[in-house]
C-alpha positions as CSV (number, residue, x, y, z in Angstrom):
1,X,117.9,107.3,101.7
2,X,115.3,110.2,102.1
3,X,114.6,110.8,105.8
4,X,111.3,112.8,106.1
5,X,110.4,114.6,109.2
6,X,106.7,115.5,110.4
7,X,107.4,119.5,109.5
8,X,107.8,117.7,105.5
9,X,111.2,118.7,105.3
10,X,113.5,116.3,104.3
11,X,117.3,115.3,104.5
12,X,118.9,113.1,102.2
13,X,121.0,110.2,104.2
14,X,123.7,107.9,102.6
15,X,124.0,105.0,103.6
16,X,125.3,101.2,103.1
17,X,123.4,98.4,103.0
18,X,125.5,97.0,105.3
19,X,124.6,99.8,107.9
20,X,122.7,99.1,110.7
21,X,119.5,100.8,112.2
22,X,121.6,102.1,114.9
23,X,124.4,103.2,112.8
24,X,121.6,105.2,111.0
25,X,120.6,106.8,114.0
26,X,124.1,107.7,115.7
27,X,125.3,109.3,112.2
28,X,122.3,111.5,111.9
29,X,120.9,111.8,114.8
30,X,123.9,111.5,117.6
31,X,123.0,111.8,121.3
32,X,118.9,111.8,120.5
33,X,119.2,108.0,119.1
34,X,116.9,106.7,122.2
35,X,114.2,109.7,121.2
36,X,114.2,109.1,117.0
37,X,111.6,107.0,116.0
38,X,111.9,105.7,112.4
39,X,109.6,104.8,110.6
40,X,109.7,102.6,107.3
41,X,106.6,101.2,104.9
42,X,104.7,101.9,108.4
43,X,106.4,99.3,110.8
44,X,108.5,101.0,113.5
45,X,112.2,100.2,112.8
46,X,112.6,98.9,117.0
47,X,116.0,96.4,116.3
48,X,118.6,98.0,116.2
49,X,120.5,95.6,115.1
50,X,118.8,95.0,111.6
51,X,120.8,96.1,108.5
52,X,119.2,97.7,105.8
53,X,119.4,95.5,103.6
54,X,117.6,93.2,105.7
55,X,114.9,95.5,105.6
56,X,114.9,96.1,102.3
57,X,115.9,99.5,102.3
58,X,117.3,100.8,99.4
59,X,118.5,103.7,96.8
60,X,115.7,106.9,97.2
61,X,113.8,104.7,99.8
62,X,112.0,107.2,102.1
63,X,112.0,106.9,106.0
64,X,109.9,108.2,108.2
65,X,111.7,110.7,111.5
66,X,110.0,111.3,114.4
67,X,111.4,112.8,117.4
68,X,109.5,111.8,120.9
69,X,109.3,114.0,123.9
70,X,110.3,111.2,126.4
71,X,113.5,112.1,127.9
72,X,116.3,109.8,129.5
73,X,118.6,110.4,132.1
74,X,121.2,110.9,129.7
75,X,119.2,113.4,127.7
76,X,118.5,116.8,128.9
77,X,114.3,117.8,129.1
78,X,114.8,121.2,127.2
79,X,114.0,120.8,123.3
80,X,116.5,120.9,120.9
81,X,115.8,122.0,117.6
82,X,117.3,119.7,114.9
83,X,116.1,118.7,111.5
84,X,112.1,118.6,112.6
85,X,112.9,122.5,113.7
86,X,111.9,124.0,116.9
87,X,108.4,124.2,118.6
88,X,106.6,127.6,118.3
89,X,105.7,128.6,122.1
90,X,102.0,129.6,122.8
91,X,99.3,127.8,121.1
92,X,99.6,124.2,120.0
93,X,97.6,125.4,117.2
94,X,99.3,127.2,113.9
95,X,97.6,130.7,112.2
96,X,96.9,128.4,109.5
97,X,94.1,126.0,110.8
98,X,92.3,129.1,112.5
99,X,92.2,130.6,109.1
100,X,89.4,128.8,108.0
101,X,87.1,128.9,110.7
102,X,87.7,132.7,110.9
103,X,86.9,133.5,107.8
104,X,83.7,130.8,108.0
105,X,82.2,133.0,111.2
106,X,82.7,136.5,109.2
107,X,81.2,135.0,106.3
108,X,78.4,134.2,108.5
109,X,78.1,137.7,110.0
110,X,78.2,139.1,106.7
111,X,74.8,136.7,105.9
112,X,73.3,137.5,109.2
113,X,73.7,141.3,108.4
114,X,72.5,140.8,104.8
115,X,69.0,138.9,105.8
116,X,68.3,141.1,109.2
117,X,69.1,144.4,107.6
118,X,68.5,143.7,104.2
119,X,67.9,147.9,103.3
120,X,71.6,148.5,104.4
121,X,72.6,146.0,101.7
122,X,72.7,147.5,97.7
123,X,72.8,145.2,95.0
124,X,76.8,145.0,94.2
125,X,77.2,144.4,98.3
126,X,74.9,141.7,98.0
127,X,76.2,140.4,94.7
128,X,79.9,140.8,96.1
129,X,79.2,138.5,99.2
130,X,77.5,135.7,97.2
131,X,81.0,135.7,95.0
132,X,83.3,135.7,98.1
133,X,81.1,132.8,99.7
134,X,81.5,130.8,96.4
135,X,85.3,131.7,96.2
136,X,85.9,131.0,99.8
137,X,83.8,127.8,99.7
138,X,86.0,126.2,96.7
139,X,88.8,127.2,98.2
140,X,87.6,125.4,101.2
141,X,86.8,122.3,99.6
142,X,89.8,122.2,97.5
143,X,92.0,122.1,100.4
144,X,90.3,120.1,102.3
């Protein structure tokens, strides 16, 4: 069994079909089994009790980790890091996701400039930011 964590890193689990939901969470993921959510074929696996077979689990299947930050009294609050890895401190937000909007407001500038002080501008300035607007606009829709 593939178990695939929100960071896409994965772990590769084995298992029988005769193991249980819980087993699966004590062998991998022993003293967080109340804070694992898994997740198979998008129903939450709640019973504990169910085999995998049951289930219909089987060879290569992929399931779905996610850790949640409720803690129990037999859990301490601080964060462990584990397969998911640890949290970054600071912003909730990566470097990657202000990339684009950063590079979307200099663009602009670089427009604004162009058409307000148009004699600044020569013709390979002007004919270099209409290429890195068309480069930076497929890149923009090819990843999004």
């Amino acid at each position: 069994i593939r178990l695939k964590f929100l960071n896409d890193t994965e772990e590769v689990a084995v298992a029988r079909p005769e193991d249980t939901v819980g087993i699966l969470k004590s062998k991998y993921f022993p003293g967080q089994e109340s804070q694992m959510k898994l997740i198979y074929r998008g129903q939450l696996l709640q019973d504990q009790a169910r085999t995998l077979r049951s289930l219909r689990i089987t060879d290569n299947c992929v399931i779905h980790c996610h850790r949640s930050r409720g803690t129990t009294a037999a859990t301490p609050a601080l964060p462990e890091p584990g397969p998911a890895g640890p949290t970054a401190p600071g912003l909730p937000l990566g470097g990657g996701t202000l990339m684009v909007p950063t590079v979307m407001v200099v663009l602009a500038l670089g427009w604004y400039f162009r058409i307000n002080y148009r004699q600044l501008f020569t013709a390979p300035a002007t004919v270099s930011l209409i290429g890195v607007t068309v480069l930076v606009t497929f890149l923009a829709f090819g990843l999004y």
